[in-house]
N, C-alpha and C positions, 0 to 999 in steps of 0.2 A: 268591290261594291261601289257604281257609281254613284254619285251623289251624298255619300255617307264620308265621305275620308274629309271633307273641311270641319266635319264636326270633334275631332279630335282636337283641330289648331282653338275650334270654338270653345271645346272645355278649358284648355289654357289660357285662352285667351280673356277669358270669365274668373277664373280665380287670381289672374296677375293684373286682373285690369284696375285701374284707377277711378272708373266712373261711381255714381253714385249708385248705390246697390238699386233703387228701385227702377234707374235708367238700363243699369246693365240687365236686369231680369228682363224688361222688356225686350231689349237688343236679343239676348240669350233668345225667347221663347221665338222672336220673328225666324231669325232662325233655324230653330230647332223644327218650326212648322216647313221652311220651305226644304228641310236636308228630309224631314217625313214625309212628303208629301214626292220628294224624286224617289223617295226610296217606295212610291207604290203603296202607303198605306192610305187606307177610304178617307176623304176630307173631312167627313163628318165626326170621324175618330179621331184626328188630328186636333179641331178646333175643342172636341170637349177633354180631349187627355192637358192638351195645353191649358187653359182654363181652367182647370183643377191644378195643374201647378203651378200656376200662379198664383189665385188664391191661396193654395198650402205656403209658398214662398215669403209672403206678404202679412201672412198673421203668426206664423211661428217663430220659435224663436230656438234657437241651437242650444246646443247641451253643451257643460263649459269643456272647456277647451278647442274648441270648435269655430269658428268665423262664420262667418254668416254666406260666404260665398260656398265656402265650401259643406254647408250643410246644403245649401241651394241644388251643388252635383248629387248629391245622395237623394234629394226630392227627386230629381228628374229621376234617378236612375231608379228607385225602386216605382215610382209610380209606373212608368214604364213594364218594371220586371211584375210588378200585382196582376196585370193585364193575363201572366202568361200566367201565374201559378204562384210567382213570389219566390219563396222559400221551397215550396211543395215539389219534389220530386214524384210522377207519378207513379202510383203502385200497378204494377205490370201483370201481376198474379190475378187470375181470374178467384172473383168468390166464389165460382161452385162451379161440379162437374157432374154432368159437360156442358162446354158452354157454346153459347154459337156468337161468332163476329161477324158482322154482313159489310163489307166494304162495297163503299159507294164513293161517286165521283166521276166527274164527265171524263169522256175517251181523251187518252192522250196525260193524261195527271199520273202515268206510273204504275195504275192502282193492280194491274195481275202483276208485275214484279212485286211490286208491295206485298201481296200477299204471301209470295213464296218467301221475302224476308223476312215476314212475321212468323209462317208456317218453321221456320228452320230456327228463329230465336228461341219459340215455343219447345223446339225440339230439344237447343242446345236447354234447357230449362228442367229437362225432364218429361213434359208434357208428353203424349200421342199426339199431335195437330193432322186433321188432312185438311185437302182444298178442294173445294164443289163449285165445279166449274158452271155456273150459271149466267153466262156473258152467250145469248145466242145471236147478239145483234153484229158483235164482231167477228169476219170472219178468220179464221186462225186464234181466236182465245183458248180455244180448249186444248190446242195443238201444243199452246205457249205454255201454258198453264202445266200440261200434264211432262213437257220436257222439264220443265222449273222443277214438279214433284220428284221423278227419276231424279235429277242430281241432287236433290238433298234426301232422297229417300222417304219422300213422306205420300200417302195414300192421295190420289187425286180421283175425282167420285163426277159422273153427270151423268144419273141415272135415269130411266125409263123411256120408253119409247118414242117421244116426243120432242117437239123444237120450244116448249113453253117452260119459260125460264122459273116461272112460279114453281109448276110440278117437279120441274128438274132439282130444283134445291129442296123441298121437303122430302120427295123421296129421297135423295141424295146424304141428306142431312139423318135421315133412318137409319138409310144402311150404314154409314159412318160409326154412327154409334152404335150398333149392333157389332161393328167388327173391332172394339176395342180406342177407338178414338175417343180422345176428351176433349178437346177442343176442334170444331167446325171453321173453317174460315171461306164466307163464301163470297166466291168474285161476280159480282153483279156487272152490269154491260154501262158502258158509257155511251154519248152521243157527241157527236160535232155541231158547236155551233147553239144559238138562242132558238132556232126555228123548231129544233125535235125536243127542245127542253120539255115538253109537256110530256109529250111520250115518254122520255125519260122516268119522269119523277112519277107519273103513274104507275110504271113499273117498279118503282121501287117501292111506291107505297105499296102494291098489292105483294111485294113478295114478303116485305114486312109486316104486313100481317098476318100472311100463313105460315111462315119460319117464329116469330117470333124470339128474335133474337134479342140475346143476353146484350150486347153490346153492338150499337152502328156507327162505325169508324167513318167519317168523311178525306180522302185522298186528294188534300191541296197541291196542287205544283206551284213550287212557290214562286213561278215566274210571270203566275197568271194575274197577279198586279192587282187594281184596284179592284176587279172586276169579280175578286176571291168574294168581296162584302159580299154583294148581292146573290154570289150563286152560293154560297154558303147560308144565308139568310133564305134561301128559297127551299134547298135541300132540307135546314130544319122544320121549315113546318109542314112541310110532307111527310117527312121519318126524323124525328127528334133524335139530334146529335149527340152522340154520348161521349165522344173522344175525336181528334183530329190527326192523322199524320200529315207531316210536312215532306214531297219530294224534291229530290234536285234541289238539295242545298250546298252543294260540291261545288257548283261554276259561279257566275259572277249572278247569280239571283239576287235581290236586293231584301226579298223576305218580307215586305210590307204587308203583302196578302195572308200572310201568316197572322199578321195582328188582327188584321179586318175580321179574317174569318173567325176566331175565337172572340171575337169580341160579336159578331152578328150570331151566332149561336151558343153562345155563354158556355161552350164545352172547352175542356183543356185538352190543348198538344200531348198526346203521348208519347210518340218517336218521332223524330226525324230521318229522313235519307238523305244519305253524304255521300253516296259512292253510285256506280252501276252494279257492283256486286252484290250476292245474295246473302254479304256477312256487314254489306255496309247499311244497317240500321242502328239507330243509338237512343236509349232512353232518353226523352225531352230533359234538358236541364234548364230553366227558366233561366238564370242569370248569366250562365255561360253564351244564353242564347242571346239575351240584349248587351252582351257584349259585344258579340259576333255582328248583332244587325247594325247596334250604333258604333263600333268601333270605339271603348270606352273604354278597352285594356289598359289604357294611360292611365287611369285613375286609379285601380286596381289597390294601391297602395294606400288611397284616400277609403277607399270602400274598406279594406282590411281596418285601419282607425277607429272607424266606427264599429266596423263588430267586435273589436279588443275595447272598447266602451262596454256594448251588450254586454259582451263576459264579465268584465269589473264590477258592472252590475248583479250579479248573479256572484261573483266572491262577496261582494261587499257585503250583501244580504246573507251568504253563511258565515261571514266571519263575525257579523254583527251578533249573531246569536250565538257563535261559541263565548261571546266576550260575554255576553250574558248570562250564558251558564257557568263561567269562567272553564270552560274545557272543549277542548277540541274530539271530534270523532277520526275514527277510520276514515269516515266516510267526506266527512268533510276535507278530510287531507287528501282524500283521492281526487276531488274535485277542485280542489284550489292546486292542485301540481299539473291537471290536465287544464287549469284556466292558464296559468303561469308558461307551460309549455307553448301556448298559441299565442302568448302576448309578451311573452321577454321574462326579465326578472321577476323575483318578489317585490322589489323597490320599485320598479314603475308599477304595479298596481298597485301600491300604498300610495303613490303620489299621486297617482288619481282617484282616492276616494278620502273625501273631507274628515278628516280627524286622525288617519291612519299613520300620515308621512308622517308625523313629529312619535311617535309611538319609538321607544328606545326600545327597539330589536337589536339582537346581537347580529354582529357583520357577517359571523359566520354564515349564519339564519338566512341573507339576503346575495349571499355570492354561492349558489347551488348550481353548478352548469347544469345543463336540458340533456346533455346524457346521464346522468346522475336521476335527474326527476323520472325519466322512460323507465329506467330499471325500478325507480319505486312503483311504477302504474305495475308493471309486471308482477313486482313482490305482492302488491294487495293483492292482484288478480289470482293469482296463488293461496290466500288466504281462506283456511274454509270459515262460512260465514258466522262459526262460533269465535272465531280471531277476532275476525272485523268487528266485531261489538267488543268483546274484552279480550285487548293486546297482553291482557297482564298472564295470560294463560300460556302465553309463547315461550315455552324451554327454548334448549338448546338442540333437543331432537325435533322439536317443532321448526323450530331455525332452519335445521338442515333439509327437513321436507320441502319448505317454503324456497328454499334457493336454490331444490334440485328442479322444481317446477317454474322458475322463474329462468330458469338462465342465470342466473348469479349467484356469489360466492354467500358466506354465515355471514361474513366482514361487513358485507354488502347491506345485510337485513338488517343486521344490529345496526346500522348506522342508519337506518331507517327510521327504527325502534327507538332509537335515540333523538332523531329530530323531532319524532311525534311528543315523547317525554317531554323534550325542552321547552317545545313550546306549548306547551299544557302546563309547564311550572309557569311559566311567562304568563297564560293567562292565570293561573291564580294568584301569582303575585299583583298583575294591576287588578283585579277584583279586590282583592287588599288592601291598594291603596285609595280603592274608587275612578271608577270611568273619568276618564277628560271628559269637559262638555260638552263638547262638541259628540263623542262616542252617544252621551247621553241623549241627546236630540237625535240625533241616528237611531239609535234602540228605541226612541219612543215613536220615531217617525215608520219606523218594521213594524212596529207593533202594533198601530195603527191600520197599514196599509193589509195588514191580514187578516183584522176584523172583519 
Protein backbone atom coordinates (compact mmCIF):
# COMPACT_ATOMS: atom_id res chain seq x y z
CA UNK A 1 0.00 0.00 0.00
CA UNK A 2 1.68 3.05 -1.39
CA UNK A 3 1.68 5.81 0.49
CA UNK A 4 0.48 4.09 3.84
CA UNK A 5 3.98 2.38 5.03
CA UNK A 6 5.51 5.95 6.50
CA UNK A 7 2.56 5.84 8.74
CA UNK A 8 3.80 3.03 10.91
CA UNK A 9 7.40 4.93 11.34
CA UNK A 10 4.61 8.02 12.25
CA UNK A 11 2.84 5.99 15.08
CA UNK A 12 6.32 5.43 16.65
CA UNK A 13 7.49 8.23 15.95
CA UNK A 14 4.45 10.11 17.95
CA UNK A 15 4.63 7.86 21.06
CA UNK A 16 8.65 8.21 21.56
CA UNK A 17 8.80 11.71 20.46
CA UNK A 18 9.80 14.39 22.85
CA UNK A 19 7.81 17.39 21.62
CA UNK A 20 5.19 19.05 23.28
CA UNK A 21 1.92 16.85 23.14
CA UNK A 22 -0.05 19.65 21.47
CA UNK A 23 2.87 20.26 18.88
CA UNK A 24 3.15 16.66 18.22
CA UNK A 25 -0.82 16.24 17.69
CA UNK A 26 -0.56 18.74 15.04
CA UNK A 27 2.63 17.30 13.43
CA UNK A 28 0.66 13.58 13.86
CA UNK A 29 -2.74 14.88 12.17
CA UNK A 30 -0.69 16.90 9.10
CA UNK A 31 0.44 13.81 8.42
CA UNK A 32 -1.93 11.57 8.92
CA UNK A 33 -4.06 13.96 6.34
CA UNK A 34 -1.44 13.75 3.52
CA UNK A 35 -0.70 9.51 4.20
CA UNK A 36 -5.23 9.70 3.67
CA UNK A 37 -5.39 11.56 1.18
CA UNK A 38 -2.30 9.23 -1.05
CA UNK A 39 -4.18 6.50 0.21
CA UNK A 40 -7.30 7.77 -2.21
CA UNK A 41 -9.76 8.83 0.42
CA UNK A 42 -12.35 11.89 -0.61
CA UNK A 43 -10.55 15.35 0.95
CA UNK A 44 -13.70 16.33 2.40
CA UNK A 45 -13.62 13.09 4.61
CA UNK A 46 -10.16 13.74 5.45
CA UNK A 47 -10.48 17.32 6.81
CA UNK A 48 -13.55 16.53 8.96
CA UNK A 49 -12.37 12.85 10.43
CA UNK A 50 -9.04 14.85 11.18
CA UNK A 51 -10.85 17.70 12.92
CA UNK A 52 -12.71 15.58 15.17
CA UNK A 53 -9.54 14.14 16.40
CA UNK A 54 -8.11 16.60 17.16
CA UNK A 55 -10.75 18.18 18.96
CA UNK A 56 -11.26 14.54 20.88
CA UNK A 57 -7.26 14.64 21.40
CA UNK A 58 -7.20 18.05 22.91
CA UNK A 59 -10.07 17.90 25.55
CA UNK A 60 -9.84 14.37 26.89
CA UNK A 61 -8.10 13.08 29.07
CA UNK A 62 -6.66 9.27 29.49
CA UNK A 63 -7.61 6.61 31.77
CA UNK A 64 -4.84 6.03 34.42
CA UNK A 65 -2.32 4.06 33.54
CA UNK A 66 -2.21 5.36 30.17
CA UNK A 67 -0.10 8.69 28.62
CA UNK A 68 -1.48 10.84 26.80
CA UNK A 69 0.35 9.96 23.64
CA UNK A 70 -0.67 6.79 23.63
CA UNK A 71 -4.35 7.28 24.38
CA UNK A 72 -3.93 9.98 21.38
CA UNK A 73 -3.10 6.24 18.86
CA UNK A 74 -6.35 4.76 20.21
CA UNK A 75 -8.34 8.17 19.30
CA UNK A 76 -7.00 8.06 15.81
CA UNK A 77 -7.46 4.34 15.64
CA UNK A 78 -11.02 3.98 16.73
CA UNK A 79 -12.40 7.10 15.20
CA UNK A 80 -11.13 5.73 12.02
CA UNK A 81 -12.39 2.08 12.76
CA UNK A 82 -16.43 3.90 13.90
CA UNK A 83 -16.38 5.15 10.25
CA UNK A 84 -16.59 1.28 9.24
CA UNK A 85 -18.77 -0.30 11.93
CA UNK A 86 -16.36 -0.09 14.99
CA UNK A 87 -16.91 -3.02 17.00
CA UNK A 88 -20.02 -4.33 14.74
CA UNK A 89 -19.29 -7.34 12.77
CA UNK A 90 -22.00 -7.44 10.06
CA UNK A 91 -24.79 -10.01 10.47
CA UNK A 92 -24.81 -11.75 7.14
CA UNK A 93 -28.09 -13.90 7.71
CA UNK A 94 -30.92 -12.36 5.78
CA UNK A 95 -34.22 -11.43 8.13
CA UNK A 96 -36.72 -13.21 6.14
CA UNK A 97 -37.38 -15.68 3.31
CA UNK A 98 -37.01 -15.05 0.60
CA UNK A 99 -34.99 -12.39 0.09
CA UNK A 100 -33.97 -10.59 -2.98
CA UNK A 101 -30.15 -8.80 -3.24
CA UNK A 102 -29.89 -6.40 -6.36
CA UNK A 103 -26.25 -5.71 -6.85
CA UNK A 104 -25.32 -2.53 -8.33
CA UNK A 105 -22.25 -0.76 -9.42
CA UNK A 106 -20.52 0.58 -12.53
CA UNK A 107 -19.07 -2.09 -15.30
CA UNK A 108 -15.64 -3.28 -14.46
CA UNK A 109 -16.08 -3.07 -10.20
CA UNK A 110 -16.25 -7.14 -10.04
CA UNK A 111 -19.93 -7.04 -9.49
CA UNK A 112 -21.05 -10.58 -11.69
CA UNK A 113 -18.00 -12.38 -9.88
CA UNK A 114 -19.34 -10.84 -6.76
CA UNK A 115 -22.38 -12.28 -7.16
CA UNK A 116 -21.48 -15.85 -7.75
CA UNK A 117 -19.22 -15.31 -4.48
CA UNK A 118 -22.05 -14.41 -2.56
CA UNK A 119 -24.36 -16.88 -4.33
CA UNK A 120 -21.76 -19.93 -3.24
CA UNK A 121 -21.28 -18.31 0.54
CA UNK A 122 -25.12 -18.37 0.79
CA UNK A 123 -24.80 -21.90 -0.40
CA UNK A 124 -21.96 -22.88 1.88
CA UNK A 125 -24.60 -21.31 4.75
CA UNK A 126 -27.36 -23.51 3.97
CA UNK A 127 -29.23 -21.15 2.06
CA UNK A 128 -31.00 -22.07 -1.87
CA UNK A 129 -29.33 -18.77 -3.50
CA UNK A 130 -29.84 -18.46 -7.42
CA UNK A 131 -28.62 -15.61 -9.80
CA UNK A 132 -30.81 -13.63 -12.38
CA UNK A 133 -28.99 -12.53 -14.76
CA UNK A 134 -30.34 -9.09 -15.46
CA UNK A 135 -27.12 -7.26 -16.98
CA UNK A 136 -28.39 -6.96 -20.90
CA UNK A 137 -26.15 -3.95 -21.55
CA UNK A 138 -23.09 -6.13 -21.20
CA UNK A 139 -22.30 -8.43 -23.85
CA UNK A 140 -21.24 -11.90 -22.48
CA UNK A 141 -22.87 -11.17 -18.74
CA UNK A 142 -25.33 -13.94 -18.88
CA UNK A 143 -22.73 -16.27 -20.50
CA UNK A 144 -20.32 -15.37 -17.40
CA UNK A 145 -22.90 -15.39 -15.11
CA UNK A 146 -24.45 -18.76 -15.93
CA UNK A 147 -20.83 -20.60 -16.17
CA UNK A 148 -20.04 -18.92 -12.52
CA UNK A 149 -23.61 -20.85 -11.57
CA UNK A 150 -22.67 -24.40 -13.15
CA UNK A 151 -19.45 -24.36 -11.07
CA UNK A 152 -20.84 -23.77 -7.71
CA UNK A 153 -24.10 -25.35 -8.67
CA UNK A 154 -26.49 -22.84 -8.04
CA UNK A 155 -29.77 -21.89 -10.30
CA UNK A 156 -28.94 -18.92 -12.84
CA UNK A 157 -32.59 -17.50 -14.04
CA UNK A 158 -33.01 -14.64 -17.11
CA UNK A 159 -36.36 -15.16 -17.95
CA UNK A 160 -38.87 -14.17 -20.62
CA UNK A 161 -38.70 -13.24 -23.97
CA UNK A 162 -37.26 -9.99 -23.99
CA UNK A 163 -33.85 -7.89 -23.95
CA UNK A 164 -35.62 -5.43 -20.91
CA UNK A 165 -33.51 -5.87 -17.90
CA UNK A 166 -36.72 -4.53 -15.59
CA UNK A 167 -39.06 -7.76 -16.91
CA UNK A 168 -36.24 -10.01 -17.02
CA UNK A 169 -35.53 -9.88 -13.16
CA UNK A 170 -39.27 -9.78 -11.96
CA UNK A 171 -40.01 -12.56 -13.97
CA UNK A 172 -36.84 -14.17 -13.12
CA UNK A 173 -37.08 -13.31 -9.64
CA UNK A 174 -40.92 -15.57 -9.75
CA UNK A 175 -39.69 -18.26 -11.13
CA UNK A 176 -36.86 -18.51 -8.71
CA UNK A 177 -38.93 -18.63 -5.94
CA UNK A 178 -41.50 -20.92 -7.23
CA UNK A 179 -38.53 -23.43 -7.81
CA UNK A 180 -37.31 -23.58 -4.18
CA UNK A 181 -34.91 -20.61 -3.91
CA UNK A 182 -34.60 -18.34 -0.75
CA UNK A 183 -32.46 -15.98 -1.51
CA UNK A 184 -32.40 -14.07 -5.32
CA UNK A 185 -29.25 -12.21 -6.13
CA UNK A 186 -29.65 -10.26 -9.06
CA UNK A 187 -26.79 -8.81 -11.41
CA UNK A 188 -27.88 -5.58 -12.61
CA UNK A 189 -25.57 -4.01 -15.74
CA UNK A 190 -22.95 -1.59 -15.38
CA UNK A 191 -21.64 1.18 -17.58
CA UNK A 192 -18.26 2.80 -18.60
CA UNK A 193 -17.39 6.09 -17.95
CA UNK A 194 -19.54 9.58 -16.43
CA UNK A 195 -21.23 10.06 -19.94
CA UNK A 196 -23.90 6.86 -19.59
CA UNK A 197 -24.11 7.50 -15.89
CA UNK A 198 -27.61 8.71 -16.29
CA UNK A 199 -28.72 5.69 -18.21
CA UNK A 200 -27.27 3.77 -15.79
CA UNK A 201 -28.74 4.88 -12.61
CA UNK A 202 -32.32 5.07 -14.32
CA UNK A 203 -32.03 1.60 -14.76
CA UNK A 204 -31.43 0.92 -11.59
CA UNK A 205 -33.89 2.91 -10.18
CA UNK A 206 -36.63 1.41 -12.40
CA UNK A 207 -35.67 -2.12 -11.63
CA UNK A 208 -35.70 -1.15 -8.03
CA UNK A 209 -38.85 -0.40 -7.93
CA UNK A 210 -40.45 -3.38 -9.66
CA UNK A 211 -38.06 -6.12 -7.85
CA UNK A 212 -38.41 -4.41 -4.86
CA UNK A 213 -35.60 -5.73 -3.11
CA UNK A 214 -34.96 -6.86 0.52
CA UNK A 215 -31.43 -5.46 0.29
CA UNK A 216 -29.11 -3.13 -2.43
CA UNK A 217 -25.66 -3.99 -2.21
CA UNK A 218 -23.29 -1.34 -3.96
CA UNK A 219 -19.93 -3.20 -5.79
CA UNK A 220 -16.80 -0.83 -4.86
CA UNK A 221 -13.53 -1.72 -6.54
CA UNK A 222 -11.48 -0.48 -4.37
CA UNK A 223 -8.96 0.86 -6.73
CA UNK A 224 -11.39 3.37 -7.88
CA UNK A 225 -9.88 6.07 -5.45
CA UNK A 226 -11.52 9.23 -4.64
CA UNK A 227 -13.86 9.03 -7.23
CA UNK A 228 -15.80 6.05 -5.09
CA UNK A 229 -17.39 9.45 -2.85
CA UNK A 230 -19.21 10.66 -5.54
CA UNK A 231 -20.36 7.80 -7.48
CA UNK A 232 -21.41 6.18 -4.39
CA UNK A 233 -23.17 9.40 -3.31
CA UNK A 234 -24.99 9.44 -6.52
CA UNK A 235 -25.99 5.56 -6.68
CA UNK A 236 -27.59 6.41 -3.09
CA UNK A 237 -30.06 8.71 -4.05
CA UNK A 238 -31.31 6.93 -6.97
CA UNK A 239 -31.67 3.24 -4.95
CA UNK A 240 -30.85 3.91 -1.26
CA UNK A 241 -27.74 1.90 -0.20
CA UNK A 242 -28.22 -0.78 2.18
CA UNK A 243 -24.87 -2.53 2.45
CA UNK A 244 -21.32 -2.11 0.42
CA UNK A 245 -18.99 -4.86 -0.82
CA UNK A 246 -15.42 -3.97 -1.19
CA UNK A 247 -13.48 -5.66 -4.51
CA UNK A 248 -9.90 -6.30 -5.26
CA UNK A 249 -8.55 -5.90 -2.12
CA UNK A 250 -5.83 -8.65 -2.74
CA UNK A 251 -3.23 -6.30 -4.84
CA UNK A 252 -1.65 -3.02 -3.97
CA UNK A 253 -5.24 -1.24 -3.78
CA UNK A 254 -4.83 1.55 -1.27
CA UNK A 255 -8.70 1.15 0.03
CA UNK A 256 -9.42 4.92 0.47
CA UNK A 257 -12.59 4.63 -1.64
CA UNK A 258 -13.83 2.18 0.75
CA UNK A 259 -14.02 4.88 3.40
CA UNK A 260 -15.48 7.65 0.93
CA UNK A 261 -18.03 5.29 -0.14
CA UNK A 262 -19.58 4.42 3.36
CA UNK A 263 -19.21 7.44 4.57
CA UNK A 264 -21.34 9.23 1.18
CA UNK A 265 -24.03 6.64 1.72
CA UNK A 266 -24.04 6.09 5.43
CA UNK A 267 -24.28 2.11 4.77
CA UNK A 268 -21.77 -0.46 6.17
CA UNK A 269 -19.25 -2.72 4.40
CA UNK A 270 -20.46 -6.27 4.47
CA UNK A 271 -17.69 -8.40 2.74
CA UNK A 272 -14.81 -7.88 1.13
CA UNK A 273 -12.82 -9.55 -1.96
CA UNK A 274 -9.40 -10.68 -1.42
CA UNK A 275 -8.94 -13.14 -4.04
CA UNK A 276 -10.11 -13.84 -7.87
CA UNK A 277 -11.62 -17.05 -6.61
CA UNK A 278 -15.29 -17.82 -6.03
CA UNK A 279 -14.25 -18.79 -2.22
CA UNK A 280 -12.29 -15.64 -1.84
CA UNK A 281 -14.96 -13.51 -0.10
CA UNK A 282 -14.67 -12.53 3.80
CA UNK A 283 -17.08 -11.08 6.17
CA UNK A 284 -16.11 -7.16 6.70
CA UNK A 285 -14.16 -6.95 9.99
CA UNK A 286 -13.94 -3.23 10.72
CA UNK A 287 -10.66 -3.15 12.83
CA UNK A 288 -8.88 -5.76 11.11
CA UNK A 289 -9.77 -3.66 8.04
CA UNK A 290 -8.15 -0.07 9.51
CA UNK A 291 -5.50 -2.18 10.23
CA UNK A 292 -4.80 -3.40 6.90
CA UNK A 293 -5.54 0.16 5.25
CA UNK A 294 -3.31 2.20 7.81
CA UNK A 295 -0.86 -0.31 8.62
CA UNK A 296 -1.13 -0.05 12.39
CA UNK A 297 -0.27 -3.79 13.25
CA UNK A 298 2.45 -2.12 15.28
CA UNK A 299 0.23 -1.03 17.81
CA UNK A 300 -1.75 -4.04 18.00
CA UNK A 301 -0.21 -4.61 21.54
CA UNK A 302 -1.16 -0.81 22.53
CA UNK A 303 -4.81 -1.54 21.25
CA UNK A 304 -4.84 -5.00 23.35
CA UNK A 305 -3.96 -2.47 26.90
CA UNK A 306 -6.78 -0.85 26.42
CA UNK A 307 -9.28 -3.52 26.00
CA UNK A 308 -7.58 -5.59 29.02
CA UNK A 309 -8.81 -1.86 30.78
CA UNK A 310 -12.47 -2.52 29.25
CA UNK A 311 -12.55 -5.94 30.74
CA UNK A 312 -11.05 -4.74 34.29
CA UNK A 313 -13.84 -2.60 34.08
CA UNK A 314 -16.39 -5.00 33.66
CA UNK A 315 -14.38 -7.39 36.74
CA UNK A 316 -14.28 -4.53 38.81
CA UNK A 317 -18.04 -3.85 38.53
CA UNK A 318 -18.77 -7.74 39.39
CA UNK A 319 -16.51 -8.05 41.91
CA UNK A 320 -17.56 -4.83 43.65
CA UNK A 321 -20.95 -6.33 44.08
CA UNK A 322 -19.90 -9.69 45.35
CA UNK A 323 -17.92 -7.82 48.06
CA UNK A 324 -21.17 -6.29 48.67
CA UNK A 325 -23.02 -9.18 49.17
CA UNK A 326 -19.95 -10.74 50.61
CA UNK A 327 -20.32 -13.94 48.24
CA UNK A 328 -19.40 -14.70 44.97
CA UNK A 329 -21.58 -16.63 42.22
CA UNK A 330 -21.06 -19.31 39.72
CA UNK A 331 -21.66 -16.90 37.46
CA UNK A 332 -19.49 -14.23 38.41
CA UNK A 333 -16.53 -16.83 38.68
CA UNK A 334 -17.17 -17.67 35.21
CA UNK A 335 -16.70 -14.24 34.09
CA UNK A 336 -13.96 -13.07 36.13
CA UNK A 337 -11.70 -16.47 34.85
CA UNK A 338 -12.77 -15.61 31.19
CA UNK A 339 -11.69 -11.77 31.99
CA UNK A 340 -8.31 -13.13 33.66
CA UNK A 341 -7.70 -15.58 30.73
CA UNK A 342 -7.51 -12.45 28.02
CA UNK A 343 -5.66 -10.14 30.49
CA UNK A 344 -2.87 -12.23 32.52
CA UNK A 345 -3.05 -13.04 36.14
CA UNK A 346 -5.62 -12.32 39.04
CA UNK A 347 -2.81 -9.97 40.37
CA UNK A 348 -2.65 -7.66 37.45
CA UNK A 349 -6.22 -6.98 37.45
CA UNK A 350 -6.26 -6.17 41.09
CA UNK A 351 -3.58 -3.86 40.44
CA UNK A 352 -5.49 -2.21 38.28
CA UNK A 353 -8.57 -1.48 39.97
CA UNK A 354 -8.35 1.09 42.98
CA UNK A 355 -8.69 -0.61 46.32
CA UNK A 356 -8.26 -4.13 45.23
CA UNK A 357 -4.16 -4.62 45.04
CA UNK A 358 -3.62 -4.09 48.80
CA UNK A 359 -6.62 -6.70 49.42
CA UNK A 360 -4.78 -9.86 51.33
CA UNK A 361 -5.57 -12.61 49.02
CA UNK A 362 -3.92 -15.82 49.38
CA UNK A 363 -0.85 -16.59 46.73
CA UNK A 364 -2.29 -19.44 46.00
CA UNK A 365 -5.54 -17.60 44.88
CA UNK A 366 -3.24 -15.27 42.51
CA UNK A 367 -0.80 -17.97 40.74
CA UNK A 368 -3.67 -20.19 38.76
CA UNK A 369 -1.96 -20.89 35.24
CA UNK A 370 -4.55 -20.10 32.15
CA UNK A 371 -4.63 -23.89 31.59
CA UNK A 372 -6.14 -24.49 34.77
CA UNK A 373 -8.71 -21.52 34.38
CA UNK A 374 -9.85 -23.15 30.52
CA UNK A 375 -10.65 -26.28 32.18
CA UNK A 376 -12.87 -24.33 34.83
CA UNK A 377 -14.87 -22.43 31.74
CA UNK A 378 -15.35 -26.14 30.69
CA UNK A 379 -16.35 -27.54 34.24
CA UNK A 380 -19.15 -24.58 34.52
CA UNK A 381 -20.05 -25.11 31.08
CA UNK A 382 -20.92 -28.58 32.14
CA UNK A 383 -22.81 -27.43 34.89
CA UNK A 384 -26.77 -27.92 34.59
CA UNK A 385 -28.11 -24.52 35.48
CA UNK A 386 -29.56 -25.82 38.92
CA UNK A 387 -25.54 -26.19 39.88
CA UNK A 388 -24.66 -22.75 38.74
CA UNK A 389 -27.10 -21.18 41.18
CA UNK A 390 -26.37 -23.69 44.13
CA UNK A 391 -22.80 -25.46 43.91
CA UNK A 392 -23.80 -26.90 47.38
CA UNK A 393 -25.90 -29.57 45.66
CA UNK A 394 -22.79 -31.08 43.77
CA UNK A 395 -22.07 -34.77 45.14
CA UNK A 396 -19.69 -36.74 44.15
CA UNK A 397 -21.89 -38.50 41.24
CA UNK A 398 -22.54 -35.05 40.21
CA UNK A 399 -18.69 -34.53 40.19
CA UNK A 400 -18.30 -37.18 38.06
CA UNK A 401 -20.99 -36.18 35.53
CA UNK A 402 -19.48 -32.72 35.50
CA UNK A 403 -15.86 -34.03 34.52
CA UNK A 404 -17.06 -36.68 32.01
CA UNK A 405 -18.58 -33.58 30.10
CA UNK A 406 -15.95 -31.35 30.49
CA UNK A 407 -12.94 -33.17 29.63
CA UNK A 408 -11.48 -33.52 33.07
CA UNK A 409 -10.83 -35.52 35.83
CA UNK A 410 -13.33 -35.24 39.84
CA UNK A 411 -9.65 -34.01 41.06
CA UNK A 412 -10.07 -31.36 38.66
CA UNK A 413 -13.88 -30.15 39.70
CA UNK A 414 -13.15 -30.45 43.20
CA UNK A 415 -10.49 -28.10 42.95
CA UNK A 416 -12.73 -25.77 41.31
CA UNK A 417 -15.20 -26.33 44.02
CA UNK A 418 -12.71 -25.47 46.27
CA UNK A 419 -11.50 -22.19 44.84
CA UNK A 420 -15.19 -21.00 44.57
CA UNK A 421 -15.40 -21.99 48.52
CA UNK A 422 -12.27 -20.10 49.38
CA UNK A 423 -12.88 -17.27 48.12
CA UNK A 424 -16.56 -16.77 49.30
CA UNK A 425 -14.97 -17.50 52.93
CA UNK A 426 -12.52 -14.61 51.93
CA UNK A 427 -15.32 -12.48 51.01
CA UNK A 428 -17.25 -13.01 54.27
CA UNK A 429 -14.51 -12.76 56.26
CA UNK A 430 -13.56 -8.97 54.88
CA UNK A 431 -17.43 -8.22 55.16
CA UNK A 432 -16.64 -8.96 58.82
CA UNK A 433 -14.15 -7.00 59.14
CA UNK A 434 -15.64 -4.09 56.97
CA UNK A 435 -14.84 -2.81 53.45
CA UNK A 436 -11.36 -0.72 53.04
CA UNK A 437 -12.41 2.81 52.03
CA UNK A 438 -11.55 3.05 49.22
CA UNK A 439 -13.77 -0.57 48.46
CA UNK A 440 -16.40 1.65 50.02
CA UNK A 441 -16.44 4.75 47.62
CA UNK A 442 -16.17 2.06 44.77
CA UNK A 443 -19.49 0.38 46.02
CA UNK A 444 -21.16 3.66 46.49
CA UNK A 445 -19.78 4.97 43.21
CA UNK A 446 -21.72 1.24 41.46
CA UNK A 447 -24.38 1.96 43.16
CA UNK A 448 -24.78 5.24 41.87
CA UNK A 449 -23.86 4.58 38.41
CA UNK A 450 -27.05 2.14 38.11
CA UNK A 451 -29.48 4.28 39.34
Amino acid sequence: MKGLESLKDLVNKFIKGTDLYEKAVDNFIKELQKTLIAADVNIRIVYDLTKKIREEALSSTPPPGFTKREYFIKIVYDNIASFFGGDHIPSVTPNKQPYVIMMVGVQGSGKTTTCGKLAKFYKKLGYKPCLVAADTYRPGAYDQLKQIGEAIGVLVLREGDTNDPIKIASESIKVAFSRGCNIAIVDTAGRHGYGEEKALLDEMEAIAKAVNPDEITLVIDATMGQKAYELAKRFHERTPIGSIIITKLDGSARGGGALSAVVATGAKIKFIGVGEGLDDLEVFNPRRFVGRLLGLGDIEGLIEKFRALEEGEKVEKRLIKAFSRGSLTIADVYHQVKSIIKMGPLAKILQMIPGFSSLPLAEEDLKISEKTMKKWIYIIDSMTEEEVKDPSIINRSRMKRIATGSGTSVAEVKQFLEYYENMNRFLKNLRRRGLPASLRKLEESTKDSNQ
